[in-house]
DOBA-342843 format. One line per field, with one value per atom (N, C-alpha, C): residue in one letter; z, y, x; residue number from 1; atom name. Coordinates in steps of 0.1 Angstrom, whole numbers, plus 5000, padded with zeros to 4 digits. Example, Ala and Ser with C-alpha at 12.3 -4.5 7.8 and 13.67 -1.06 7.14 Angstrom:
% residues 2
res A/A/A/S/S/S $
up 5078/5078/5078/5071/5071/5079 $
north 4943/4955/4967/4978/4989/5000 $
east 5132/5123/5132/5128/5137/5129 $
n 1/1/1/2/2/2 $
atom N/CA/C/N/CA/C $
END
This chain:
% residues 58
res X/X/X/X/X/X/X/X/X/X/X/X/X/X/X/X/X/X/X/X/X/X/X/X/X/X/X/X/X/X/X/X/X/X/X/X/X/X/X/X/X/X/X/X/X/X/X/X/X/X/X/X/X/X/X/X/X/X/X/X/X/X/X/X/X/X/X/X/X/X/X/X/X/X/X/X/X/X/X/X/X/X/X/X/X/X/X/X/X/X/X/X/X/X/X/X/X/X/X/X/X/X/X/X/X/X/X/X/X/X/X/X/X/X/X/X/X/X/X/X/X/X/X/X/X/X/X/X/X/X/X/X/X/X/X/X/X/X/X/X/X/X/X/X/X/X/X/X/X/X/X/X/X/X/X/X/X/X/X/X/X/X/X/X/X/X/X/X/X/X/X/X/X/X $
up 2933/2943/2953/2964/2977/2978/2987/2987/2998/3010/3018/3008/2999/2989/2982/2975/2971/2979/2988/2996/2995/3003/3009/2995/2984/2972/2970/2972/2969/2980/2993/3005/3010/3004/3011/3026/3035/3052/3049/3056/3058/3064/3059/3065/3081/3086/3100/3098/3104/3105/3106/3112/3109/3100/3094/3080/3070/3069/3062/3064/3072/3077/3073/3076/3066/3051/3047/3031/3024/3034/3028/3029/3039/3041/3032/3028/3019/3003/3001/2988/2991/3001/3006/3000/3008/3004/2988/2981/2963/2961/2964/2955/2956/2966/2968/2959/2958/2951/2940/2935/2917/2913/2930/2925/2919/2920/2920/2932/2940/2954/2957/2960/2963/2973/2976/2986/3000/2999/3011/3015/3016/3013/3028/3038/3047/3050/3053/3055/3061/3072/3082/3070/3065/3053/3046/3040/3028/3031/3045/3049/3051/3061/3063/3044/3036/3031/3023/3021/3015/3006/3008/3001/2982/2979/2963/2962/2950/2940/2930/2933/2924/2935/2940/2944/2939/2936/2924/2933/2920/2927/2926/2938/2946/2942 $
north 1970/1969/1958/1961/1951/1940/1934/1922/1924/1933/1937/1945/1956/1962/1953/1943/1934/1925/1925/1919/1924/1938/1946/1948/1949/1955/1942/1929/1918/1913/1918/1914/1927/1931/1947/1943/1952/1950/1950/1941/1939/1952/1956/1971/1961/1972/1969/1969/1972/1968/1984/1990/2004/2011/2007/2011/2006/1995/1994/1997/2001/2003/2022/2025/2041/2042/2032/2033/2027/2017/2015/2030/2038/2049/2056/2059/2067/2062/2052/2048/2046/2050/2050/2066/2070/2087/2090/2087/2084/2083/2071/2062/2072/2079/2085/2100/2102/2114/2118/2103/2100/2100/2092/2088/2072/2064/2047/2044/2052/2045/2054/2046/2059/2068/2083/2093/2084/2080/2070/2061/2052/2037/2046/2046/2046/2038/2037/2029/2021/2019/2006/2000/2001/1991/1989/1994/1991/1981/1985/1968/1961/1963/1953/1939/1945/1938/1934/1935/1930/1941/1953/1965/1960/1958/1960/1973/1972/1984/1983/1976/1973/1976/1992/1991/1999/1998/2006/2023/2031/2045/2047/2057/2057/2047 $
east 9106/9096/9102/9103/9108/9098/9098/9088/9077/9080/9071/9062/9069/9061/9052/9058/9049/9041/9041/9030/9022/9025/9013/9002/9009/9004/8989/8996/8989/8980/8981/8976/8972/8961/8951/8948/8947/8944/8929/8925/8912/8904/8892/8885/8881/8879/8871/8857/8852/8828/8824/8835/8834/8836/8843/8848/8840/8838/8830/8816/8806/8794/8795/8809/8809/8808/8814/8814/8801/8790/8784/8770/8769/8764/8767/8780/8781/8777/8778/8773/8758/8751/8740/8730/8740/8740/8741/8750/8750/8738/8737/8724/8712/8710/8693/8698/8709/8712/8711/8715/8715/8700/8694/8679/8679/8688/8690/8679/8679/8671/8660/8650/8639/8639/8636/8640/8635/8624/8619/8624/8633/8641/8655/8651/8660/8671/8681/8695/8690/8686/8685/8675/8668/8654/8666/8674/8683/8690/8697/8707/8700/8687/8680/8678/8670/8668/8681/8696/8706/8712/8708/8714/8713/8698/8695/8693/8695/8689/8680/8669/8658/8644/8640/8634/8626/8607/8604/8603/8600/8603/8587/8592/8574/8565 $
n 1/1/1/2/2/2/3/3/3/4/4/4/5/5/5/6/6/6/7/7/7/8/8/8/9/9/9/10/10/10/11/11/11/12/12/12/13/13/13/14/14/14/15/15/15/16/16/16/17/17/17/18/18/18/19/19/19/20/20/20/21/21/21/22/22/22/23/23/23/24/24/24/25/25/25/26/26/26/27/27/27/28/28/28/29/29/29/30/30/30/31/31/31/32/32/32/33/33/33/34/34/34/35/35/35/36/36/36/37/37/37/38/38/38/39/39/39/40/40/40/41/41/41/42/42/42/43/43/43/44/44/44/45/45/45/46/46/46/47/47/47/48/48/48/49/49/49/50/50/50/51/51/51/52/52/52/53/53/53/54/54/54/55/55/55/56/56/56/57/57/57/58/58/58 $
atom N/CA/C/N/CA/C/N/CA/C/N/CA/C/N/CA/C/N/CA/C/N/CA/C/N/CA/C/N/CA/C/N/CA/C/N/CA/C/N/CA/C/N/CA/C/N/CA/C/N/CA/C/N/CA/C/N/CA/C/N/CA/C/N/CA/C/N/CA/C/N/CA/C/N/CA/C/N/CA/C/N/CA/C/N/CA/C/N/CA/C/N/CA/C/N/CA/C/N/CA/C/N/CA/C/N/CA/C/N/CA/C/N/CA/C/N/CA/C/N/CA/C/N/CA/C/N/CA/C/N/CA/C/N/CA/C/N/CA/C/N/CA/C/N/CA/C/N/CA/C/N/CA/C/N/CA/C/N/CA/C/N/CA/C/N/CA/C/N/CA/C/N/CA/C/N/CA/C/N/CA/C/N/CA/C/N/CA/C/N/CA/C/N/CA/C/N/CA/C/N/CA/C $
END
């Protein structure tokens, strides 16, 4: 392994606000699927309150 190799390996690129604001939608999307999150519990409420998963169902 070269040492750029090893860098990069040890030094991940930071996501951007967009990238991450996708993956948290999508693990947004999961959660109500599995039923972790209640069908009612909208994305914007979810970030809003710190993205828990203890919220009771209906």
């Amino acid at each position: 392994m070269t040492e750029a190799e090893k860098y990069r390996f040890t030094h991940p690129r930071e996501l951007s606000e967009e990238e991450k604001m996708n993956r948290q939608r999508s693990q947004y999307t999961l959660l109500i699927e599995w039923k972790i999150l209640p069908k009612w519990l909208t994305f914007e409420q979810w970030k809003q309150d710190g993205f828990p998963l203890n919220y009771p169902k209906e």
